[in-house]
ZADO-1210 file (C-alpha; in nm, 4 decimals, padded with zeros to 6 digits):
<atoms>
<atom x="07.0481" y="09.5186" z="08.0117" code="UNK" pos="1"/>
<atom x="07.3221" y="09.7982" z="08.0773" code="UNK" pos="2"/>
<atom x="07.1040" y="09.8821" z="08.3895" code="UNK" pos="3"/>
<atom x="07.1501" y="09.5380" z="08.5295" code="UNK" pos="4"/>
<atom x="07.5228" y="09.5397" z="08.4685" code="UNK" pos="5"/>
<atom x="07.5629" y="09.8631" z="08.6386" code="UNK" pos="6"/>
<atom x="07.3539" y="09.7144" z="08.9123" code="UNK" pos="7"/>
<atom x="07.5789" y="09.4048" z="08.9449" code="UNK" pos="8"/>
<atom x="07.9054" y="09.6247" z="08.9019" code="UNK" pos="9"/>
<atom x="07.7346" y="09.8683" z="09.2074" code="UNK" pos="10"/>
<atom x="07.6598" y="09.5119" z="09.3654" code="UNK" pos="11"/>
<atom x="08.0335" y="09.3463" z="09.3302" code="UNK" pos="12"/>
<atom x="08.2234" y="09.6627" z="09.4551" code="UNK" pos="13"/>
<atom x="08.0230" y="09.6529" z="09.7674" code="UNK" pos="14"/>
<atom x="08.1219" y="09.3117" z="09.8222" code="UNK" pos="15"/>
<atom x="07.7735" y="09.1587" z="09.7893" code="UNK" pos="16"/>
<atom x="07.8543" y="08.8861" z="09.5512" code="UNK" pos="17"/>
<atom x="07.5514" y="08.6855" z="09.5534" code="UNK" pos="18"/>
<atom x="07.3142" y="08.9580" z="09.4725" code="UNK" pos="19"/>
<atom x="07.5783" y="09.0835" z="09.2057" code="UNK" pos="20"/>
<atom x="07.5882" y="08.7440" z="09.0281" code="UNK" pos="21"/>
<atom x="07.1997" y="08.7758" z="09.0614" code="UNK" pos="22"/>
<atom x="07.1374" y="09.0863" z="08.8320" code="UNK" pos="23"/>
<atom x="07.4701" y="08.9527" z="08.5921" code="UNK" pos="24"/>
<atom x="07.2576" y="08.6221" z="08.5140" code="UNK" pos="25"/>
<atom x="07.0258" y="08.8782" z="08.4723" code="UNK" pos="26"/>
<atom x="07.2132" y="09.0505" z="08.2103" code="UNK" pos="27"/>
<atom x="07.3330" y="08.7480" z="08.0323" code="UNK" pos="28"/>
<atom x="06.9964" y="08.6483" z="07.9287" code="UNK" pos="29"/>
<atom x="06.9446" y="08.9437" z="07.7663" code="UNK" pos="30"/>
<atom x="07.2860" y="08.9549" z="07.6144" code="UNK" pos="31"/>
<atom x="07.4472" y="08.6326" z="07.6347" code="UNK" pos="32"/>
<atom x="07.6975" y="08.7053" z="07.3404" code="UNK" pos="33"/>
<atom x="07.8132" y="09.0291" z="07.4903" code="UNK" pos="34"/>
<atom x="08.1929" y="08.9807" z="07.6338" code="UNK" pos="35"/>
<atom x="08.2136" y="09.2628" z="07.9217" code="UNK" pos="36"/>
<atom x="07.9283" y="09.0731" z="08.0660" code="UNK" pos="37"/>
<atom x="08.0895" y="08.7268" z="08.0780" code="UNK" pos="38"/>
<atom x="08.4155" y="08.9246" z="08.2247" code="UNK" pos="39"/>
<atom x="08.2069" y="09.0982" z="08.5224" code="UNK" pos="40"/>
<atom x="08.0885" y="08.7254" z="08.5952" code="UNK" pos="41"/>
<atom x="08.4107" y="08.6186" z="08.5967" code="UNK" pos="42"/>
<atom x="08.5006" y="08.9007" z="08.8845" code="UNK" pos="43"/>
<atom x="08.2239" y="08.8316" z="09.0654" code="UNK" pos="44"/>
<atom x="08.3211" y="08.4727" z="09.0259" code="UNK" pos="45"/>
<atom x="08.6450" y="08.5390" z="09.1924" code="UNK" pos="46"/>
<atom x="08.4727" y="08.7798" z="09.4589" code="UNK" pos="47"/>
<atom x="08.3203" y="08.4339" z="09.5683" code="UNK" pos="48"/>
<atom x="08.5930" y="08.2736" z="09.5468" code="UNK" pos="49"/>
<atom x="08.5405" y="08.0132" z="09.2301" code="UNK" pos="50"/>
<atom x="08.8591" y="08.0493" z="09.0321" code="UNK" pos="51"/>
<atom x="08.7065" y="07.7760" z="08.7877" code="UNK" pos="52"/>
<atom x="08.3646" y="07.9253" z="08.7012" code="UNK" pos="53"/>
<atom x="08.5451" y="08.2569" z="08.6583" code="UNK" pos="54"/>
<atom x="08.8214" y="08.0975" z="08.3666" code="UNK" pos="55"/>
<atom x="08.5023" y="07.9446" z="08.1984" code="UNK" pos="56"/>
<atom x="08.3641" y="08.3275" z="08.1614" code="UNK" pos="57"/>
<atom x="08.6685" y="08.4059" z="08.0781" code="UNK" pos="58"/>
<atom x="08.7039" y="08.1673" z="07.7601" code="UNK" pos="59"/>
<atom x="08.3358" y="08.2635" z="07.6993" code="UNK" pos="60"/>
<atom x="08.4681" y="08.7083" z="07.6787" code="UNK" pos="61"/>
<atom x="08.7571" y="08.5425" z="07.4555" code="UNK" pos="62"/>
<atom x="08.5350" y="08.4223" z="07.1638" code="UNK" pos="63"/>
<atom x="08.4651" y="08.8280" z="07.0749" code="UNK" pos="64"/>
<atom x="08.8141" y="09.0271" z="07.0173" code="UNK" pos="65"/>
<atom x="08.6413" y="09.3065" z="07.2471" code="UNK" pos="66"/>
<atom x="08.6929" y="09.0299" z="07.5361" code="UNK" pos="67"/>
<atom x="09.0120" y="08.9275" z="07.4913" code="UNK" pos="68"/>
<atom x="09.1600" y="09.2232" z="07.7180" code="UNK" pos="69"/>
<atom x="08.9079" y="09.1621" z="07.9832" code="UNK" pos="70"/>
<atom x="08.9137" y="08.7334" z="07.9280" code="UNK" pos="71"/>
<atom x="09.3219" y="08.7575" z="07.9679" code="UNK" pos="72"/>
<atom x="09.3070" y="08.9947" z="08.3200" code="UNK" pos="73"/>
<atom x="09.0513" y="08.7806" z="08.4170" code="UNK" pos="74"/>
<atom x="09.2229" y="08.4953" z="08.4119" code="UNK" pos="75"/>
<atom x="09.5679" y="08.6410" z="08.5610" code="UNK" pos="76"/>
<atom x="09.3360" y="08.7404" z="08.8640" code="UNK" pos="77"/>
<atom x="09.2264" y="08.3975" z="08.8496" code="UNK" pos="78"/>
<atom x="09.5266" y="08.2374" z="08.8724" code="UNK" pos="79"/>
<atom x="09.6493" y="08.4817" z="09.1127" code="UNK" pos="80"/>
<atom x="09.3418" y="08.3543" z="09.3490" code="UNK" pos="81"/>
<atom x="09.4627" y="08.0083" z="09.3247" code="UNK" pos="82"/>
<atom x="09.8397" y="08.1222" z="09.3833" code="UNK" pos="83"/>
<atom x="09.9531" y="08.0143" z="09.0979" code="UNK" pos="84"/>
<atom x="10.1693" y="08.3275" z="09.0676" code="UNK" pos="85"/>
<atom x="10.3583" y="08.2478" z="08.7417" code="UNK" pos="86"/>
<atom x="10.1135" y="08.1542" z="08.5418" code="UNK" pos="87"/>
<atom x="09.8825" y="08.4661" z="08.6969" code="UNK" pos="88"/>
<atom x="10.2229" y="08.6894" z="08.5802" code="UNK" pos="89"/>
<atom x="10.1903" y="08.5337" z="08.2208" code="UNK" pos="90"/>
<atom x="09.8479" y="08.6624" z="08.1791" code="UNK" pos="91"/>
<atom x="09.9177" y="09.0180" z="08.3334" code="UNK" pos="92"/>
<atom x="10.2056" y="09.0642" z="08.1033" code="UNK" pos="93"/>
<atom x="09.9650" y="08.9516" z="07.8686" code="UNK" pos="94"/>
<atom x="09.7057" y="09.2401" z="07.9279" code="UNK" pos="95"/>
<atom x="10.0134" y="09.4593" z="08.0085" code="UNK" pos="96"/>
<atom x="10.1111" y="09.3995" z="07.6433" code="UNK" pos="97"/>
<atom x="09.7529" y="09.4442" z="07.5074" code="UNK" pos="98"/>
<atom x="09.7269" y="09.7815" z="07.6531" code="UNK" pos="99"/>
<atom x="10.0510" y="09.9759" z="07.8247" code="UNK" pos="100"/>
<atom x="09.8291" y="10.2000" z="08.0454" code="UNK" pos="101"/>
<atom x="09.6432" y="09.9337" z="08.2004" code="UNK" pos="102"/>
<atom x="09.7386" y="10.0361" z="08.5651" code="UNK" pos="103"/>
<atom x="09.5577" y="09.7857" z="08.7504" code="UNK" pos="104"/>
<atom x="09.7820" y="09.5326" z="08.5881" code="UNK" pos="105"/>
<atom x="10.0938" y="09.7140" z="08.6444" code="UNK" pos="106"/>
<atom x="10.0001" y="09.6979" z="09.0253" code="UNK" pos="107"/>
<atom x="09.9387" y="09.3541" z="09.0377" code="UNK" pos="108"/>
<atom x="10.2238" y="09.2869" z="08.8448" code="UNK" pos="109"/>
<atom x="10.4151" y="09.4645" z="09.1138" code="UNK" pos="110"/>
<atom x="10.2762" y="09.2780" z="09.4203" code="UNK" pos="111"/>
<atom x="10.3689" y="08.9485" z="09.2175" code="UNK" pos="112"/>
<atom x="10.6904" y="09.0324" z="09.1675" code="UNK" pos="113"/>
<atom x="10.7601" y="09.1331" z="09.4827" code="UNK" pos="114"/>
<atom x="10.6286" y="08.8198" z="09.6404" code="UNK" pos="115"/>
<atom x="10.7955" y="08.6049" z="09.4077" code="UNK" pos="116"/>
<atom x="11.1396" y="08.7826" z="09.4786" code="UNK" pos="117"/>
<atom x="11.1882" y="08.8881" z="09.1634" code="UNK" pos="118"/>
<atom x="11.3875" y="09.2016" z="09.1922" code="UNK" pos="119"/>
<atom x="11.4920" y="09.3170" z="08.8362" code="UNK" pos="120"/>
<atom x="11.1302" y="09.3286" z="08.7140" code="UNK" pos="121"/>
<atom x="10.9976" y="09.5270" z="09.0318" code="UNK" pos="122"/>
<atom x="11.2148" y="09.8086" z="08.9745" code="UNK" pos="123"/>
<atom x="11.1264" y="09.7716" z="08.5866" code="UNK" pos="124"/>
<atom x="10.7405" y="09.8413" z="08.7558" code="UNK" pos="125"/>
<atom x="10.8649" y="10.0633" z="08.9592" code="UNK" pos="126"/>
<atom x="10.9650" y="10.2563" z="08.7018" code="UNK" pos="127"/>
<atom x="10.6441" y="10.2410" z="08.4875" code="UNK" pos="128"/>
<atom x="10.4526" y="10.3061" z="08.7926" code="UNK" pos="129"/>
<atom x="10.6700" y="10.6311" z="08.8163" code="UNK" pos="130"/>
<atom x="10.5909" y="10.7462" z="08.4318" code="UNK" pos="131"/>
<atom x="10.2240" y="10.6761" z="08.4628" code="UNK" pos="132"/>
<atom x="10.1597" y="10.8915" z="08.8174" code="UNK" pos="133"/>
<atom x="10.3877" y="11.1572" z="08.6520" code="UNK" pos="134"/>
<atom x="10.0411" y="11.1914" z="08.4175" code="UNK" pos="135"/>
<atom x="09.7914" y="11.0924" z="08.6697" code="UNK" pos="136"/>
<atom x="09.7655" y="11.1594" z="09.0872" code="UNK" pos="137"/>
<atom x="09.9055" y="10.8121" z="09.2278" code="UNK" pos="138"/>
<atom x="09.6177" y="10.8515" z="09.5189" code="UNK" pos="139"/>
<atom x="09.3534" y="10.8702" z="09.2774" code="UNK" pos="140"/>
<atom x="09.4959" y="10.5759" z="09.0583" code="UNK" pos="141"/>
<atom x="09.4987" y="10.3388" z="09.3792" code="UNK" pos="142"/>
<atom x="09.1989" y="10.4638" z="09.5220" code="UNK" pos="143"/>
<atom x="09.0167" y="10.3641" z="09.1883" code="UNK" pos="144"/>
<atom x="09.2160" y="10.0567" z="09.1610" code="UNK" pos="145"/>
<atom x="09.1060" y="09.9360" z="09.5466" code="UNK" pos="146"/>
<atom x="08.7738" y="10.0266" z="09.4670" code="UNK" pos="147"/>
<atom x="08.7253" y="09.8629" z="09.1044" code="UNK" pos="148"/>
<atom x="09.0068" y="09.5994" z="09.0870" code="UNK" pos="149"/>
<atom x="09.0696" y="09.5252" z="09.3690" code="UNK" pos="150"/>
<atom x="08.9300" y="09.1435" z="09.4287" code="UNK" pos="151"/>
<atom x="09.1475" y="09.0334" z="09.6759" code="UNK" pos="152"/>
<atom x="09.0859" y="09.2618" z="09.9793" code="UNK" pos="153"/>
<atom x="09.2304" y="09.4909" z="10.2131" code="UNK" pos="154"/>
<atom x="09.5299" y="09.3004" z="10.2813" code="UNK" pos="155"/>
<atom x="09.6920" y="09.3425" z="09.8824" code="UNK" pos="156"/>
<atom x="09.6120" y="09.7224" z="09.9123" code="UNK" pos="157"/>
<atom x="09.8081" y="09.7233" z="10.2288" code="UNK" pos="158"/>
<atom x="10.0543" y="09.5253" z="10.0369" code="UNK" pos="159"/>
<atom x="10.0863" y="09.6931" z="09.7194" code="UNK" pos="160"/>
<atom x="10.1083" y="10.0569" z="09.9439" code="UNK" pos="161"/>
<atom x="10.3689" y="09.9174" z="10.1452" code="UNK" pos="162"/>
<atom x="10.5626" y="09.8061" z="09.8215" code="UNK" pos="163"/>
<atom x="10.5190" y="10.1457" z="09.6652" code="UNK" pos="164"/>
<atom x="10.6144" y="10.3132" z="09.9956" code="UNK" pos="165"/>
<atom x="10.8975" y="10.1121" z="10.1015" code="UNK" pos="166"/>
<atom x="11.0711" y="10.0866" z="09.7335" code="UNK" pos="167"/>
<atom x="11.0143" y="10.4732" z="09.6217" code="UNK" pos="168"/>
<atom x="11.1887" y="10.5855" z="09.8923" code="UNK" pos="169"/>
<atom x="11.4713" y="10.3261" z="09.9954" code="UNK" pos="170"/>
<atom x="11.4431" y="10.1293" z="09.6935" code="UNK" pos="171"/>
<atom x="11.3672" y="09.7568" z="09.6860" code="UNK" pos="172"/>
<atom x="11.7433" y="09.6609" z="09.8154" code="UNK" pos="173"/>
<atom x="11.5820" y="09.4544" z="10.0610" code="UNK" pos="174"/>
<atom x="11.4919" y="09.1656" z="09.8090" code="UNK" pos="175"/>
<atom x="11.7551" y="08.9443" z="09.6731" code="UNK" pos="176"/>
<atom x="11.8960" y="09.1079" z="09.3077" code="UNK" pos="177"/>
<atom x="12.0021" y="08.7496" z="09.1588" code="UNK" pos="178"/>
<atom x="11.6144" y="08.7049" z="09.0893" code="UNK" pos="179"/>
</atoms>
């Protein structure tokens, strides 16, 4: 079973959905209890694009308290699929609260806020980001992040780099502040 997991991880970062979900339904019938399972569906889910068959997996991770991280990022990628932003910022504040290193969630939460306008709690992110590359190489972190996380393509990395870029070294005066 952890072989066909792997496989399907291998699978989803190389984009190949279909054969991903293949070896995950694989998985699940070995292990249908087991939460991490029901979360990489989820991801794959999203990969393909099915924002409601990825929230099912995600309630099914949420019955075990070893989903309930995976079940709540899960669903703020979800909802961040569907561009539903707030309720996708709910959830990441969620996970973000659940576990204060979880850096993939800081950078999402930093896209959102920056798309949404909201000014106060990008430099807030801004300044966690800043603590949390003071520990780790930033390069590293987004590499791994575009590589693992990373469901909705090369555009949010280009995004979330030209945040980081943009708003480290002029600051992020170029949103309104009254958000």
């Amino acid at each position: 079973m952890k072989s066909l997991q792997k496989v399907a991880e291998i699978y989803l970062e190389l984009g190949k959905g279909e054969m991903a979900r293949a070896y995950i339904e694989k998985a699940l019938a070995q292990a249908p209890h087991k939460p991490s399972l029901h979360v990489i569906k989820g991801f794959i889910l999203l990969s393909l694009g099915n924002a409601e068959a990825a929230f099912t997996a995600a309630n099914e991770a949420d019955k075990s308290p070893s989903g309930k991280l995976g079940a709540a990022y899960l669903r703020a990628e979800g909802w961040r699929l569907v561009h539903d932003y707030d309720q996708a910022i709910q959830y990441f504040e969620q996970v973000a609260n659940m576990d204060k290193q979880h850096y993939p969630a800081l950078l999402s939460r930093l896209e959102l806020y920056y798309l949404t306008g909201n000014t106060v709690k990008l430099k807030e992110i801004l300044g966690k980001w800043q603590q949390m590359v003071a520990k780790e190489d930033p390069a590293t972190l987004l590499d791994r992040y575009d590589r693992r996380w990373n469901i909705a393509g090369p555009e949010r990395m280009r995004t979330i780099k030209r945040i980081l870029n943009t708003s480290l070294t002029q600051g992020p005066a170029h949103k309104s502040a009254t958000h």
